[in-house]
Backbone as a printed PyTorch tensor [residue, N CA C, xyz], in Angstrom:
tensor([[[  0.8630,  -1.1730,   0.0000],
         [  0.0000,   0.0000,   0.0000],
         [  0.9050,   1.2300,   0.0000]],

        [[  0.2070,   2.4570,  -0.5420],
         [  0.9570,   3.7500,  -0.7510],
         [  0.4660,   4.6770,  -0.5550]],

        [[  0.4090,   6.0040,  -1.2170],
         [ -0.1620,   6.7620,  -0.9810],
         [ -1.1850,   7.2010,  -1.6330]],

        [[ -0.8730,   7.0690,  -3.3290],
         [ -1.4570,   6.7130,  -4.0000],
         [ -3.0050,   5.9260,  -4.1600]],

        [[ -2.2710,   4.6420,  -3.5290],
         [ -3.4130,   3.7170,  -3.0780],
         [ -4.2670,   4.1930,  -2.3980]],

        [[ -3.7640,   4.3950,  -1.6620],
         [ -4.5280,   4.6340,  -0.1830],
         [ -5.5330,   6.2140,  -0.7120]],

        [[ -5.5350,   6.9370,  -1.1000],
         [ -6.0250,   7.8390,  -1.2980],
         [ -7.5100,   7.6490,  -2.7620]],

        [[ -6.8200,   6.6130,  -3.4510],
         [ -8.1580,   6.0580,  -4.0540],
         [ -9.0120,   5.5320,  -3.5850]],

        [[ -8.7030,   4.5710,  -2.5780],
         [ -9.7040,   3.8380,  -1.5830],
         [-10.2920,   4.8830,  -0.7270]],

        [[ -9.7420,   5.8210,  -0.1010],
         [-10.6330,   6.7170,   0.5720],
         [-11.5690,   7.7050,  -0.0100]],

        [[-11.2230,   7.9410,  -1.1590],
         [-11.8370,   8.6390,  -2.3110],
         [-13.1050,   8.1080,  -3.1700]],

        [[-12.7670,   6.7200,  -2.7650],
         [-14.0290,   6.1240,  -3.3380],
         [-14.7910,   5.4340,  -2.1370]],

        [[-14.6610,   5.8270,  -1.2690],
         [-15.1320,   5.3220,  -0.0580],
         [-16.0750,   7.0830,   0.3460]],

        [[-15.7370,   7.7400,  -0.1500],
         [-16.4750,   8.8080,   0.1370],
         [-17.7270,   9.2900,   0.2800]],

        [[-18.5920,   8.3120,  -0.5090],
         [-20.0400,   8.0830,  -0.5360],
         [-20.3430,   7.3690,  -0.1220]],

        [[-21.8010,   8.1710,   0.7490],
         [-22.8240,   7.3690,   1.4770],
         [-23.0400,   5.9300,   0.9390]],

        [[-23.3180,   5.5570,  -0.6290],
         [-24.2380,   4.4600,  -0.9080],
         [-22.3200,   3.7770,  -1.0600]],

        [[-21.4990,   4.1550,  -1.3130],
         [-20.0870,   3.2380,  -1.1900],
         [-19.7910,   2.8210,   0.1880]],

        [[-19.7460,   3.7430,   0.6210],
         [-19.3640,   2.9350,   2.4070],
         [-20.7920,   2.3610,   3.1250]],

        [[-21.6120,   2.1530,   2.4990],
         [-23.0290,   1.4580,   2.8420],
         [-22.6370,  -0.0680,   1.7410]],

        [[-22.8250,  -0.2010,   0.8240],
         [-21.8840,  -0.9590,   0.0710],
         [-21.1700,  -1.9780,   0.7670]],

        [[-19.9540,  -1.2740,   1.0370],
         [-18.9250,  -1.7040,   1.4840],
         [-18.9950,  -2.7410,   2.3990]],

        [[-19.7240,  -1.9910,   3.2240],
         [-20.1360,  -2.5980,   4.6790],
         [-21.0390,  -3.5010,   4.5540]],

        [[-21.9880,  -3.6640,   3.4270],
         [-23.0140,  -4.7430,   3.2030],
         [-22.0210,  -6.2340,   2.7430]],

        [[-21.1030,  -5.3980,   2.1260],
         [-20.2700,  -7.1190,   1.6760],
         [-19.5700,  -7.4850,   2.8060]],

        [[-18.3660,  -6.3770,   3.3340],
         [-18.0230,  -7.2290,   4.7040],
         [-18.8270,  -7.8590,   5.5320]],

        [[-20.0980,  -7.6370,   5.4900],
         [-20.8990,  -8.6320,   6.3770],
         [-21.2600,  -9.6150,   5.5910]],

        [[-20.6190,  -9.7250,   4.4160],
         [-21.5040, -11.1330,   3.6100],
         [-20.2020, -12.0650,   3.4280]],

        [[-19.2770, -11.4220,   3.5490],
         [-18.1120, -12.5250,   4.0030],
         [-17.6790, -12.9310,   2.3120]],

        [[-16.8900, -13.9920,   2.6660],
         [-16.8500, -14.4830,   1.1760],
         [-17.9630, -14.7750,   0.0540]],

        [[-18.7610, -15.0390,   0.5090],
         [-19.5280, -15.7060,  -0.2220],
         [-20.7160, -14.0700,  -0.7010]],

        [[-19.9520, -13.2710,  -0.6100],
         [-20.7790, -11.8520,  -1.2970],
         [-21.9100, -11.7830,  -1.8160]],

        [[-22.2650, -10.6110,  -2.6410],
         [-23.5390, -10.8640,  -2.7640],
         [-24.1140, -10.0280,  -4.4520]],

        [[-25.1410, -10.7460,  -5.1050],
         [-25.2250,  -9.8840,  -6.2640],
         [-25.9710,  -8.7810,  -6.0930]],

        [[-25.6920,  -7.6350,  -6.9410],
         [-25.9860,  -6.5430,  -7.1890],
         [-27.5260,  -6.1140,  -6.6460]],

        [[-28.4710,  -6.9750,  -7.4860],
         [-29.4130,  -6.8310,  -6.8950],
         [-30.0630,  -6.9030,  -5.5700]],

        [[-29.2630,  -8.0840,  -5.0240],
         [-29.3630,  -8.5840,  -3.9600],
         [-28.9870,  -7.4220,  -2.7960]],

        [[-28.0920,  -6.6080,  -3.7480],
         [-27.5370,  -5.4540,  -2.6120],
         [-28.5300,  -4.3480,  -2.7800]],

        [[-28.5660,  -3.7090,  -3.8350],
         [-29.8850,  -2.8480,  -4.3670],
         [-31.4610,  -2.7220,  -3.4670]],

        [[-31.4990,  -4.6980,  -3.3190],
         [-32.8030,  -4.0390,  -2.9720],
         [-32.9250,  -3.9400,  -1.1380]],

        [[-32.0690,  -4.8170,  -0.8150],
         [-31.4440,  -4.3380,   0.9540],
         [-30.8630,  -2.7910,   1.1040]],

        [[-30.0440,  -1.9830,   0.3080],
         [-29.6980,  -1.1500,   0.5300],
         [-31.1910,  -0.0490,   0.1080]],

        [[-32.1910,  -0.7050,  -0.4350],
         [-33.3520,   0.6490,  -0.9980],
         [-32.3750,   1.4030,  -1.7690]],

        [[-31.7330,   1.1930,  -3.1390],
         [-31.4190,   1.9440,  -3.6010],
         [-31.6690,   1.4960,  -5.4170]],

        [[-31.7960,   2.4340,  -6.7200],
         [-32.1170,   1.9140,  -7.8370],
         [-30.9000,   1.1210,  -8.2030]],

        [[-30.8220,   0.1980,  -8.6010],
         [-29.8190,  -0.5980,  -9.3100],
         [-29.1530,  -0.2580, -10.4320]],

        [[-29.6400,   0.4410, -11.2290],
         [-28.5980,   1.6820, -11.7280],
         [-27.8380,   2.7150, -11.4260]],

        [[-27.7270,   2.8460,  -9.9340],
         [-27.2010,   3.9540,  -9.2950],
         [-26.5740,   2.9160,  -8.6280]],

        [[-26.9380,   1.6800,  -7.7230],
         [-25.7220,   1.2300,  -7.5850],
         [-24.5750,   0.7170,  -8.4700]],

        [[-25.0400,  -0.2460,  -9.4840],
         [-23.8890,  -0.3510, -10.4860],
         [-23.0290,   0.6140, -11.0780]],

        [[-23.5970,   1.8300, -10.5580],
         [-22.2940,   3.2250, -11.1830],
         [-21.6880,   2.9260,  -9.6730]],

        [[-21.8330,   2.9610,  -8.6500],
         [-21.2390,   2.7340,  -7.6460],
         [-20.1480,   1.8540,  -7.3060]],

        [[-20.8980,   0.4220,  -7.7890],
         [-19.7660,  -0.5600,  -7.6670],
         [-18.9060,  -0.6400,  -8.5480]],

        [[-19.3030,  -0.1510, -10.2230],
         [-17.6040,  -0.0840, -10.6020],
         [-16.9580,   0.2760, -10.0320]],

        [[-17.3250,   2.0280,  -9.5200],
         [-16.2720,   2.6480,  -8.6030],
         [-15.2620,   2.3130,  -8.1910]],

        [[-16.0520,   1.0920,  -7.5100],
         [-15.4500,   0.6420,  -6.0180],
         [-14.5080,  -0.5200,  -6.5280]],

        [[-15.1270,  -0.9920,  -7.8890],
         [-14.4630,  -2.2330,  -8.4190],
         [-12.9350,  -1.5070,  -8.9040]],

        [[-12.9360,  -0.2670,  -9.7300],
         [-12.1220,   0.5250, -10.0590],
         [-10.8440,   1.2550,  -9.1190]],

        [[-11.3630,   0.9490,  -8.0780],
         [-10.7020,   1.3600,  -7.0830],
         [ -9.7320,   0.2280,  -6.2580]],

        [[-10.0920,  -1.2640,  -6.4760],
         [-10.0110,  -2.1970,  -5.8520],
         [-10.6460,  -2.5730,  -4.6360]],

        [[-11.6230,  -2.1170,  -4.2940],
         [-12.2680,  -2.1640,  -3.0480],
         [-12.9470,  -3.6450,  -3.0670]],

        [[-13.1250,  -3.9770,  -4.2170],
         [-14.4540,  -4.9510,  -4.3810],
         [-14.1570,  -5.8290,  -5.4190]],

        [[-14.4260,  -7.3910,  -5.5780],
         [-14.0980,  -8.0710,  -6.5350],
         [-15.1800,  -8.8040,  -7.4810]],

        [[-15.1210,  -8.5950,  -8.6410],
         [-16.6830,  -9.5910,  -9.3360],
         [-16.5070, -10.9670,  -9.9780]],

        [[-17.2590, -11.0840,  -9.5800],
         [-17.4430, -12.4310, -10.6540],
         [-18.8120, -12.9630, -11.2420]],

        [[-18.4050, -12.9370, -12.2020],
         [-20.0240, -12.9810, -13.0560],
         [-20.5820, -14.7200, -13.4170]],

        [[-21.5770, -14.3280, -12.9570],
         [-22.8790, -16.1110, -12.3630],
         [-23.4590, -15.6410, -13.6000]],

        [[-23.6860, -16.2390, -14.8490],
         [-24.6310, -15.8900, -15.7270],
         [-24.9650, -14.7890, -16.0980]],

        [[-26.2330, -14.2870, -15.9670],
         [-26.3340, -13.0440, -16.3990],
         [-25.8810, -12.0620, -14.9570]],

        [[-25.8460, -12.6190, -13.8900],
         [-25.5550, -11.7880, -12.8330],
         [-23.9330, -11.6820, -12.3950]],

        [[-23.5740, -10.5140, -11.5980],
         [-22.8290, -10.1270, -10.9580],
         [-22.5510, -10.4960,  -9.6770]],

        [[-21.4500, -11.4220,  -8.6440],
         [-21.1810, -11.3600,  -7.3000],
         [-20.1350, -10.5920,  -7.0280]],

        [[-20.6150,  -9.5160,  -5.8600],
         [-19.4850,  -8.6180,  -5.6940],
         [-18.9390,  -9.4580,  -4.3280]],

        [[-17.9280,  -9.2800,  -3.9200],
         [-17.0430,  -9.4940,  -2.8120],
         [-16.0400,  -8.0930,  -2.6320]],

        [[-16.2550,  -8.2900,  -0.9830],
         [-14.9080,  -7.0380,  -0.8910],
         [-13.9410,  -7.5690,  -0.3460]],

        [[-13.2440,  -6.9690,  -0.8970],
         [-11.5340,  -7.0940,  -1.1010],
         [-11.0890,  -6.6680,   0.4640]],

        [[-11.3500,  -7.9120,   1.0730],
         [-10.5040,  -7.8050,   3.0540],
         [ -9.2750,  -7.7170,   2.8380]],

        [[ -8.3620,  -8.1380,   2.0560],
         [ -7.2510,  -8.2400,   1.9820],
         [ -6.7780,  -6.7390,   1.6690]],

        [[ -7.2240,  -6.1260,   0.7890],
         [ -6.8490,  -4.5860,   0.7700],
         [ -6.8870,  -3.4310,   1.5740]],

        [[ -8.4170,  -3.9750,   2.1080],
         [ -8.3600,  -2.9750,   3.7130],
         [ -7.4270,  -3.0780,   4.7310]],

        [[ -7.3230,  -4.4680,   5.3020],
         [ -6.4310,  -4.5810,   6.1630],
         [ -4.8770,  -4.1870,   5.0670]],

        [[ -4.1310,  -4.2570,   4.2970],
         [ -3.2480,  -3.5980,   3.7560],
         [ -3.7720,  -1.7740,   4.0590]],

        [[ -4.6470,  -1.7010,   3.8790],
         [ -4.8930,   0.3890,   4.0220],
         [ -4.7560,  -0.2560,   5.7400]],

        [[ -5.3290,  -0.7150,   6.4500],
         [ -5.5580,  -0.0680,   8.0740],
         [ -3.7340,  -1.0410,   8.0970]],

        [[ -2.8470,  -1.5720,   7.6120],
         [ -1.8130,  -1.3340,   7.8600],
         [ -0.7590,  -0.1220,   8.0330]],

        [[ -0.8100,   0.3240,   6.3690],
         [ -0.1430,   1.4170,   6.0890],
         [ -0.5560,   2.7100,   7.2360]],

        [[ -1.7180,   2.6620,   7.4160],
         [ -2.4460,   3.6470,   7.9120],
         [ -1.6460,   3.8430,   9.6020]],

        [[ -1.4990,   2.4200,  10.2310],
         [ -0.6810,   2.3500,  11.4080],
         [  0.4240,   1.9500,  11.8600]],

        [[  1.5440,   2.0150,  10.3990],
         [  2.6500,   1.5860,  10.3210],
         [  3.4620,   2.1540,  11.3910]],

        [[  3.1370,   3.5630,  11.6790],
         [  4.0880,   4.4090,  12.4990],
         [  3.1960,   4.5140,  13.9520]],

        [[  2.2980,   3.9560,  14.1420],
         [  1.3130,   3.7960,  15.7030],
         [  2.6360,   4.1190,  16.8620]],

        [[  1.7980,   5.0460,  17.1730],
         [  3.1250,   5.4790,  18.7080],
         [  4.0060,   5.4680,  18.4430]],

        [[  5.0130,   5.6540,  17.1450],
         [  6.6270,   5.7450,  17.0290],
         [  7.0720,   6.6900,  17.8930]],

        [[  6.5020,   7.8810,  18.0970],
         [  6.9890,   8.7590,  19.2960],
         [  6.6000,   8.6910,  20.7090]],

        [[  6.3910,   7.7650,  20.7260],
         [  5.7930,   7.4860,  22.4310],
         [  6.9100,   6.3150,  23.0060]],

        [[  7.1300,   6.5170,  24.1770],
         [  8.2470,   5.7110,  24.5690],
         [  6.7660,   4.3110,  25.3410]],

        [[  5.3080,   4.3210,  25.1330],
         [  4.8860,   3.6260,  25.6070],
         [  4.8140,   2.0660,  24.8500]],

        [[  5.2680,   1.2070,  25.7510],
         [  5.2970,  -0.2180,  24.5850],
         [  3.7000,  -0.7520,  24.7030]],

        [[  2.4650,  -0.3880,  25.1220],
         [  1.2370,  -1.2000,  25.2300],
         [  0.8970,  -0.5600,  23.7360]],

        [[  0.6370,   0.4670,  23.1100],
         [  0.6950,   0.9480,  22.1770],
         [  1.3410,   0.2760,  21.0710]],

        [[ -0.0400,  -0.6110,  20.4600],
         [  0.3010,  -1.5430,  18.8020],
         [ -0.6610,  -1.6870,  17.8570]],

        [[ -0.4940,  -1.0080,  16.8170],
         [ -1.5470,  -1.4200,  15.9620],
         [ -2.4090,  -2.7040,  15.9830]],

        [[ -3.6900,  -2.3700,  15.3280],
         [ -4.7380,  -3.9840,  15.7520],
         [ -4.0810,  -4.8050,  14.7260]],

        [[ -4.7370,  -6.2400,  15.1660],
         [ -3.7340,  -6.9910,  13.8200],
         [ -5.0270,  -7.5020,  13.2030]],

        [[ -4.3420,  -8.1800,  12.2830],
         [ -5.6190,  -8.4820,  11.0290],
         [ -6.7220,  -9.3360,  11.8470]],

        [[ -6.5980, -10.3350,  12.8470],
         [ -7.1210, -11.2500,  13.3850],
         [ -8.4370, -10.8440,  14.2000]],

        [[ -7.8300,  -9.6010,  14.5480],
         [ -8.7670,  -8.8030,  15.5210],
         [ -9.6990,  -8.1080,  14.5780]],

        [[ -9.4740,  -7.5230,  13.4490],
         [-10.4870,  -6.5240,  12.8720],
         [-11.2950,  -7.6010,  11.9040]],

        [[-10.7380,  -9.0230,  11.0920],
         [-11.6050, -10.0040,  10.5350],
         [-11.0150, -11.2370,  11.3220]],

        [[-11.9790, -11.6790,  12.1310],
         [-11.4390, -13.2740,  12.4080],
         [-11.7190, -14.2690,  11.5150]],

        [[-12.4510, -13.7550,  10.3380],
         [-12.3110, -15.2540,   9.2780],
         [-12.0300, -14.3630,   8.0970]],

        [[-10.7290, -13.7930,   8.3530],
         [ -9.5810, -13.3670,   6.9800],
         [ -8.7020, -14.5620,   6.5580]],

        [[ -9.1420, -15.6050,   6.9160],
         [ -8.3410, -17.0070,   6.3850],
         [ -9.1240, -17.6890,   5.4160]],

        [[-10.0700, -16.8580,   5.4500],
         [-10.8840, -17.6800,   4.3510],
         [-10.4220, -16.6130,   2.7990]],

        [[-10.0080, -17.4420,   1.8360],
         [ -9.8890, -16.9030,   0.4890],
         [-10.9900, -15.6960,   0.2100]],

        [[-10.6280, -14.5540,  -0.0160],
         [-11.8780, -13.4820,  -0.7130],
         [-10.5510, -12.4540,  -2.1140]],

        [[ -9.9910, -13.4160,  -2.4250],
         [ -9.1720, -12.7840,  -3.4380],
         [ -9.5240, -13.7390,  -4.7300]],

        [[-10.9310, -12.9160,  -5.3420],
         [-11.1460, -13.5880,  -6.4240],
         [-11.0050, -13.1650,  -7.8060]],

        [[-10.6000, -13.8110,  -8.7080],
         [-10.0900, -13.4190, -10.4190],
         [-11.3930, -12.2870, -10.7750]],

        [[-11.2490, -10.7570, -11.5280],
         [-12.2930, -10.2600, -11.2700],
         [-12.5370, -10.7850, -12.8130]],

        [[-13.8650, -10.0220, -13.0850],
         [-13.9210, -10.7550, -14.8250],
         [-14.4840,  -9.0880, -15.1040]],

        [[-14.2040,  -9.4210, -16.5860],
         [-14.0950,  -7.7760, -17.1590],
         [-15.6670,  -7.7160, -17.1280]],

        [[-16.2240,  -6.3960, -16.8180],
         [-17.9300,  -5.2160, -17.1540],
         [-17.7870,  -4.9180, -17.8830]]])
């Protein structure tokens, strides 16, 4: 992760219906969820989310894979925890206190052992 990076992901994390999004797949775990499926839980038109989730797909936030005529999005755990790394690489470097440590991946997903790094397929 960089700065670069890191500044696209927050950039596309900037919207309400993206970080609503977001948060609908981390709770769906690997096994994510299609578009519609998100659309009509989130109350939002499904043309306004699909401008959304490219976004997010564009950004790397989120991974697809296409079931037939449908879309499964998954989000990309592996990239966040890379951003909430970078983000606390330097946690207390100026503090002479040693209890002071960034969270580790285990703590923010306890089932980040499960594969969610999937081949995306081209929109």
């Amino acid at each position: 992760m960089n700065r670069d990076n890191a500044t696209k992901v927050f950039e596309s994390l900037s919207s309400g219906v993206r970080l609503d999004a977001w948060r609908l797949l981390v709770k769906a775990g690997s096994k994510g969820l299609v578009a519609g499926e998100m659309a009509t839980e989130m109350g939002v038109a499904p043309n306004s989310l699909s401008f959304h989730l490219k976004a997010m797909f564009h950004a790397g936030l989120v991974t697809v894979t296409k079931e037939g005529r449908f879309q499964r999005y998954r989000a990309d755990i592996p990239l966040m925890l890379d951003l909430i790394a970078y983000m606390t690489e330097a946690c207390c470097e100026d503090e002479n206190n040693a209890t002071c440590s960034p969270p580790s991946s285990s703590s923010i997903c306890p089932s980040r052992d499960q594969t969610l790094t999937q081949e995306p397929s081209s929109e």
